[in-house]
C-alpha positions in Angstrom: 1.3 -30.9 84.9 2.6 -32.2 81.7 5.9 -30.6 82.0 6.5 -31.8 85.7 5.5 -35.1 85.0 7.6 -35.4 82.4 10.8 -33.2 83.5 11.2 -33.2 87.4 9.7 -36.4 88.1 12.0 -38.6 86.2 14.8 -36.4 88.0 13.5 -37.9 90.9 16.4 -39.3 93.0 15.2 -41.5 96.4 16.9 -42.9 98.9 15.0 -45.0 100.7 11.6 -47.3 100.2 9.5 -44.9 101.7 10.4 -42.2 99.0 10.1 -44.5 96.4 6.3 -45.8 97.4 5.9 -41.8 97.6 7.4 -40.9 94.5 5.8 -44.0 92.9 2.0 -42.2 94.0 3.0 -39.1 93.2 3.5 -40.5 89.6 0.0 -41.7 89.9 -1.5 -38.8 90.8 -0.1 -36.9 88.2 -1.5 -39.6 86.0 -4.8 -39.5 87.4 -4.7 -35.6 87.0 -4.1 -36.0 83.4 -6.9 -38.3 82.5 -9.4 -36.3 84.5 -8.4 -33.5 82.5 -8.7 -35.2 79.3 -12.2 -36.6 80.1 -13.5 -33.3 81.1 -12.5 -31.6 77.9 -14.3 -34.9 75.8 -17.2 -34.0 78.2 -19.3 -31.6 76.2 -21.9 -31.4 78.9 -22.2 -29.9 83.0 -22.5 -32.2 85.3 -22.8 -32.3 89.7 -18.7 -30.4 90.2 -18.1 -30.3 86.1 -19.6 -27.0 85.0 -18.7 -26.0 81.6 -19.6 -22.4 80.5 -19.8 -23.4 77.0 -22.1 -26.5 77.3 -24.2 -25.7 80.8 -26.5 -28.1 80.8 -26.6 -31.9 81.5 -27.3 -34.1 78.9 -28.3 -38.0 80.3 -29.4 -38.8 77.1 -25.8 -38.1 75.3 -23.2 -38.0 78.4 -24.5 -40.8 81.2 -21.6 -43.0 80.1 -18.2 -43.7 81.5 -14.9 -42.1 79.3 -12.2 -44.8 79.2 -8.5 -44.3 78.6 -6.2 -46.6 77.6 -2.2 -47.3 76.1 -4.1 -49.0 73.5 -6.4 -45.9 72.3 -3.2 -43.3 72.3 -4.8 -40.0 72.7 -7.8 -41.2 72.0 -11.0 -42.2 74.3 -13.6 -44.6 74.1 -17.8 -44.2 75.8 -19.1 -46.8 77.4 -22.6 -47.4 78.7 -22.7 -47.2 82.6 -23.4 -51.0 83.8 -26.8 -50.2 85.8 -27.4 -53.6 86.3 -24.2 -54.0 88.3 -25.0 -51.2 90.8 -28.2 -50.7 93.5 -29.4 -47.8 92.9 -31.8 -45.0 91.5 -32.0 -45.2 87.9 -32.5 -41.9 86.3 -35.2 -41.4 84.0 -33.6 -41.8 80.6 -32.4 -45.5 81.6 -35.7 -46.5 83.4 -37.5 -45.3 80.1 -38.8 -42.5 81.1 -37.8 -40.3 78.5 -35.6 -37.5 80.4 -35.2 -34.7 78.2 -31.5 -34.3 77.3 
């Protein structure tokens, strides 16, 4: 992915605004892909599609957070606690206070 996004892409040519709102989502998905990929390897956990065979099981205790990328952070990440409060819906266990095993 890497290598397309940074070699082919760029070389890019388009010749009408159609391509370039195409080539212009294209760039986002490949940025997308990325991040995904990034955040998945940070994930040290399996979770719902994200099965790891060297951490298979879920861990709500450690792992019910959001991973955020920025420009800011480089190649690092930041967690952040999911905003339940800001949501309707179910709350697992761990948040209600319930004491979910991890």
């Amino acid at each position: 992915l890497k290598a397309i996004a940074e070699n082919d892409l760029p070389a890019v040519v388009v010749s009408n605004f159609h391509d370039f709102i195409r080539l212009k989502e294209t760039e986002n998905m490949f940025l997308v892909a990325d991040l995904f990929l990034k955040s998945s390897l940070v994930r040290a956990e399996s979770r719902a599609d994200h099965q790891r065979e060297d951490y298979p099981d879920r861990s709500d205790r450690q792992w019910l957070k959001w991973i955020i990328h920025n420009k800011n952070l480089g190649s690092m990440c930041r967690f952040q606690e999911f905003p339940w409060g800001k949501f309707k819906c179910r709350l697992p266990e761990i948040v209600a206070g319930g004491g979910m095993a991890a």
